[in-house]
BADRENRO-176994 format. One line per 2 residues: number of its first residue (from 0); their letters; for each residue x, y, z of C-alpha. Coordinates in steps of 0.05 Angstrom, whole numbers, plus 5000, padded with zeros to 4 digits. Layout:
BEGIN
NUM> A> X:Y:Z; ...
This chain:
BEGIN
0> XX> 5000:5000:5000; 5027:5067:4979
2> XX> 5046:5117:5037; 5028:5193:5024
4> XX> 5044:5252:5073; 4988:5307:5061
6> XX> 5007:5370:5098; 4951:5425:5110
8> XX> 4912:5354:5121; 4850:5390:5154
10> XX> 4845:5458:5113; 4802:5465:5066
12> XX> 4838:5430:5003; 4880:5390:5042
14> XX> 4815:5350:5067; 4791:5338:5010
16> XX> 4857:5316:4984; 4859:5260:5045
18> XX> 4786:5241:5023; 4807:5226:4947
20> XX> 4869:5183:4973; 4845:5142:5018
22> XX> 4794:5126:4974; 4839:5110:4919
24> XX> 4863:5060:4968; 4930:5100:5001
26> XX> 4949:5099:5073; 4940:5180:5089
28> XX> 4984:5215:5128; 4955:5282:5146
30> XX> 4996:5342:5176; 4971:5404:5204
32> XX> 4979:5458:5266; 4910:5477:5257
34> XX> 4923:5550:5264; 4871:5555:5204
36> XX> 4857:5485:5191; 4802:5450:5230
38> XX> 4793:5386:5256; 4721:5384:5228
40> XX> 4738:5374:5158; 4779:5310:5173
42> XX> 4739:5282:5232; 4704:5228:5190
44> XX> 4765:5193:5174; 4792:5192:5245
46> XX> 4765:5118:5250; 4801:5092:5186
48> XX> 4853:5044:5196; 4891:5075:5143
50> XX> 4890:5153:5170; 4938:5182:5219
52> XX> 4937:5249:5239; 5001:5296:5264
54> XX> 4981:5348:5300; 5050:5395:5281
56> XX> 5080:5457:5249; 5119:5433:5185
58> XX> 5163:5500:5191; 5198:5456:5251
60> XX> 5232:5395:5242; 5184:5333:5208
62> XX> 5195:5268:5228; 5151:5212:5205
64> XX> 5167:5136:5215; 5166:5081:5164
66> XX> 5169:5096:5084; 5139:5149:5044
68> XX> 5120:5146:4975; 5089:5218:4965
70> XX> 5089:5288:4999; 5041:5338:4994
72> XX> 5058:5404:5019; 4997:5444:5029
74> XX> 5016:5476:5091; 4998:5555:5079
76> XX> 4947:5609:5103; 4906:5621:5042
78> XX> 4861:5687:5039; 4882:5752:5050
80> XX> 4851:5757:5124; 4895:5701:5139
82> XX> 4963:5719:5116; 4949:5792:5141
84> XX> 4934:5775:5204; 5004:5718:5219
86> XX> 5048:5739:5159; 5112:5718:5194
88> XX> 5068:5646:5203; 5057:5653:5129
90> XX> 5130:5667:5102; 5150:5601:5150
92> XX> 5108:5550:5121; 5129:5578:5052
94> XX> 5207:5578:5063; 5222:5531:5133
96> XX> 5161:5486:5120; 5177:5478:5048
98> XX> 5248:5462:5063; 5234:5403:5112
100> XX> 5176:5377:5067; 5236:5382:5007
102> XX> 5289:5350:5063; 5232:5288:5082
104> XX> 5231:5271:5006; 5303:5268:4999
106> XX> 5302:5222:5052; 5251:5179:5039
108> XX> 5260:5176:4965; 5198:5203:4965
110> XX> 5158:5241:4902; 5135:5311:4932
112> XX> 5090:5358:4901; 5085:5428:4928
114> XX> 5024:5472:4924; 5046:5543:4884
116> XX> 4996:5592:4864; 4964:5631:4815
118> XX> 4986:5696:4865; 5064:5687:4842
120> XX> 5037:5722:4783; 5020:5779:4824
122> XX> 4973:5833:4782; 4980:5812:4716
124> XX> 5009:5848:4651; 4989:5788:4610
126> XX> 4929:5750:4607; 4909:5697:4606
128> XX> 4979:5682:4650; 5013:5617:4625
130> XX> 5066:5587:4664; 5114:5616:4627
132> XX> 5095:5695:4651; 5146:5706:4704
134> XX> 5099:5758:4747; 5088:5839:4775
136> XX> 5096:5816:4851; 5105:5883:4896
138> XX> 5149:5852:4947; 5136:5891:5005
140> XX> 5064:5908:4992; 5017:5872:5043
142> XX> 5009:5814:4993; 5080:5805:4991
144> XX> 5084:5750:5053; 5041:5697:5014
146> XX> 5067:5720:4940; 5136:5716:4951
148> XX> 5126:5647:4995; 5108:5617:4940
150> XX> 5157:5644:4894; 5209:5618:4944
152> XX> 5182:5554:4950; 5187:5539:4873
154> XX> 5254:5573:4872; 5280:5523:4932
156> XX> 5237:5461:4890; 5274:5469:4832
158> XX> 5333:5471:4868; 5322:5404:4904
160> XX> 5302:5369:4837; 5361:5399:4800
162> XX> 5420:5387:4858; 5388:5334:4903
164> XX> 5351:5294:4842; 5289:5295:4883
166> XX> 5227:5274:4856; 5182:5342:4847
168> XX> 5124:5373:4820; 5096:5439:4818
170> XX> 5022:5463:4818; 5001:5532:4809
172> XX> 4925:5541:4840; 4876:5590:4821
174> XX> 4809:5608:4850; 4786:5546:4875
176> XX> 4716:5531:4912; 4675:5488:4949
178> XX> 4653:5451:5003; 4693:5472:5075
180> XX> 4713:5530:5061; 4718:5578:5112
182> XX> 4661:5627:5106; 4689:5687:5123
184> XX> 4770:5674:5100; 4765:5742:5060
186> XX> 4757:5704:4996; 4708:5731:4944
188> XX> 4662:5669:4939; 4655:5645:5014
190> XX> 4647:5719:5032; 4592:5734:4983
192> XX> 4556:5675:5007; 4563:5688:5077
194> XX> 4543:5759:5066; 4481:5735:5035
196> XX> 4458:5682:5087; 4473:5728:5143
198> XX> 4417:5783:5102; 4475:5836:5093
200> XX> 4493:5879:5032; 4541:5846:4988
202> XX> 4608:5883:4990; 4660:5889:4932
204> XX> 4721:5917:4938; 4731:5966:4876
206> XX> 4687:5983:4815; 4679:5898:4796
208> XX> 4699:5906:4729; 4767:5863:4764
210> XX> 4756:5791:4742; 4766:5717:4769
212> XX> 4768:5651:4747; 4728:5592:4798
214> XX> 4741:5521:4800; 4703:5473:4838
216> XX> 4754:5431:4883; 4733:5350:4850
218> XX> 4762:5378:4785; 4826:5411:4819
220> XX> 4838:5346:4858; 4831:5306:4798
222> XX> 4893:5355:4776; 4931:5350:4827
224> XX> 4936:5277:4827; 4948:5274:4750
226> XX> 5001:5323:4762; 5027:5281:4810
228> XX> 5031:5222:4773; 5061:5252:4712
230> XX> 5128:5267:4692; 5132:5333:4682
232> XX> 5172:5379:4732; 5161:5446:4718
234> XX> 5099:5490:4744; 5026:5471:4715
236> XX> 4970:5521:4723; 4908:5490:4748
238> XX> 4848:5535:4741; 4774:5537:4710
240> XX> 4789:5590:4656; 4717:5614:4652
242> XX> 4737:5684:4671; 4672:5730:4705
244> XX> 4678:5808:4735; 4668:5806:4804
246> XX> 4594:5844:4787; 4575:5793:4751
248> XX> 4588:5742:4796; 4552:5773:4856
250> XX> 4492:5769:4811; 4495:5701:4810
252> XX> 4499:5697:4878; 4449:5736:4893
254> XX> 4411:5695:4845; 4430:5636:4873
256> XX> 4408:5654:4946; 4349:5682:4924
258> XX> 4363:5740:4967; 4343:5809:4954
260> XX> 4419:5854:4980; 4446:5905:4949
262> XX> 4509:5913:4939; 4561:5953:4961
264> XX> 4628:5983:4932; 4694:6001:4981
266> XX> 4762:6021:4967; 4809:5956:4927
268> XX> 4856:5936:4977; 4931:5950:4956
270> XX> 4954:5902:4901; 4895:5865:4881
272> XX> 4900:5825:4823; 4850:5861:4759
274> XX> 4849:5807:4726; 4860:5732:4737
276> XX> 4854:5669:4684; 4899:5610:4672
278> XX> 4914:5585:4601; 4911:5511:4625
280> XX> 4936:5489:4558; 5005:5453:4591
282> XX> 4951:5422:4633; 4905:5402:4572
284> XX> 4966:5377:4536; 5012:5341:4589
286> XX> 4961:5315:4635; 4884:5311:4591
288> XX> 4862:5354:4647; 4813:5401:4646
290> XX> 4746:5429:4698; 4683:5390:4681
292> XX> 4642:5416:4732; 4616:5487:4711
294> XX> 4599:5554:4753; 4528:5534:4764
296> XX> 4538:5463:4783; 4594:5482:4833
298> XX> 4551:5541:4865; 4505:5497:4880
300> XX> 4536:5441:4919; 4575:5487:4952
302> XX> 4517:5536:4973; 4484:5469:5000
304> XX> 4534:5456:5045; 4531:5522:5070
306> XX> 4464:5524:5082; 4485:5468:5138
308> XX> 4524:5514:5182; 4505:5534:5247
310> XX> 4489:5602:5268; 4548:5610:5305
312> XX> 4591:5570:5241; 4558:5638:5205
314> XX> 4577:5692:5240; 4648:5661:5258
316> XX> 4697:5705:5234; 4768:5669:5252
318> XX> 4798:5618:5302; 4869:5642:5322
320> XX> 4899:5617:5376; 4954:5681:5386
322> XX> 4976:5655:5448; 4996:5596:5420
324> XX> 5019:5616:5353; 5039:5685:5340
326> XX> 5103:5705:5350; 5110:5780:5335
């Protein structure tokens, strides 16, 4: 039985990661500190005989007994209110964390794929952005902590597969949705949502005319583990390339809830991507990849499972532990 080491095991992709391996027969190893991960989204599996859960930080030293075959670092604050709040938490898991997942594989011999982002192409002078755009990242801007994270950790992958001979692969995530997703992470979709089963105004930062590209999480996993099982070592965008203004798309939710909000307009934040749309063709090409599930479909299974949250799960706004965690 093949071994697999998912870190991030109980955020939001991460969990649904554990739930497509062990059911493709794998003995899952999930990772996480839970700092923004939750328990919740992995508790079903706790009675498998083939999960195990670590309850650790990968920026310190990993150590996991017996063999490995895979490693999936997914380790990382994802939405802006995350990585604004612990950006020294955020630049760890993206330089330390990456480095011990990178050291593990060496040692094991195992295959590791590392989860980049569309965000390493910062806000876009090209689009659609291939793989092959290099980026306008502001370095010190407020987005800089997850942007250049990322960056690094492809940097310090590369390096690994070109002096070590590790084993590596490279995805590079765009807007993804779906079921467990924080409600109210700061991301466009789980905050419109939120917004509108909570009976507040919808609120968009800018004019909307900025645009995004959604992928329901079934067809990013499906990438993932195609890109993991292929042989190709440089970066792979992975993205729904059905690109919508951010108007337009609180329509539809509003649509969607059947709600009745207005919405409201406040200043961009600093940095914001305009635009955002992958050209999935290396995907298309090197792995016969591509979303099958479209906007409407996705909306709806994932407004369903919203529609199960508490009252409390609504109006939740983060779980930090900062005596715990933070170190300023």
């Amino acid at each position: 039985m093949k071994r697999i080491l998912v870190t991030g095991a109980a955020g939001f992709l991460g969990s649904h990661l554990c739930d497509r391996f062990i059911k493709d027969g794998y003995h899952v190893i999930g990772m996480d500190n839970l700092i923004t991960g939750r328990l919740k989204n992995i508790e079903h599996l706790f009675g498998l005989e083939h999960f195990e859960f670590y309850h650790h930080d990968v920026s310190k030293f990993i150590h996991v007994p017996g063999n490995l075959d895979y490693i999936l670092h997914f380790a990382s604050p994802a939405s802006p209110i995350d990585y604004l709040k612990i950006p020294i938490q955020t630049l760890k898991v993206g330089s330390l964390g990456v480095h011990n997942c990178l050291g593990l594989a060496k040692a094991k011999g195992a295959r590791v794929l590392i989860a980049s982002t569309s965000e390493v192409y910062g806000d876009p002078t090209v689009h659609p952005q291939t793989e092959e755009y290099w980026g306008n990242v502001n370095p010190v801007g407020p987005r800089g902590v997850y942007d250049e994270a990322k960056r690094f950790q492809e940097a310090i992958t590369m390096a690994y597969h070109n002096f070590h001979g590790v084993e590596t692969r490279i995805i590079r995530i765009f807007n993804t949705y779906g079921p467990r997703m924080r409600l109210n992470d700061g991301r466009v979709l789980p905050a419109f949502i939120g917004q509108a089963l909570r009976g507040e105004d919808l609120t968009i930062f800018g004019d909307g005319s900025q645009t995004r590209s959604f992928c329901y999480v079934d067809d990013l996993v499906e990438g993932i583990v195609r890109l993991l099982h292929s042989d190709y070592v440089y970066p792979v965008n992975i993205g729904n390339p059905s690109e919508i203004t951010i108007s337009e798309f609180a329509e539809e939710i509003i649509k969607l809830t059947g709600t009745n909000q207005k919405v409201v307009y406040r200043e961009l934040p600093t940095d914001d991507p305009k635009q955002r749309r992958p050209d999935i063709t290396k995907a298309q090409t090197l792995l016969n990849w591509e979303p099958k599930i479209d906007r409407a479909e996705g909306l709806k299974r994932t407004y369903a499972f919203f529609k199960t949250l508490s009252k409390e799960e609504l109006m939740e706004t983060d779980h930090y532990n900062f005596d715990k965690y933070i170190i300023k």
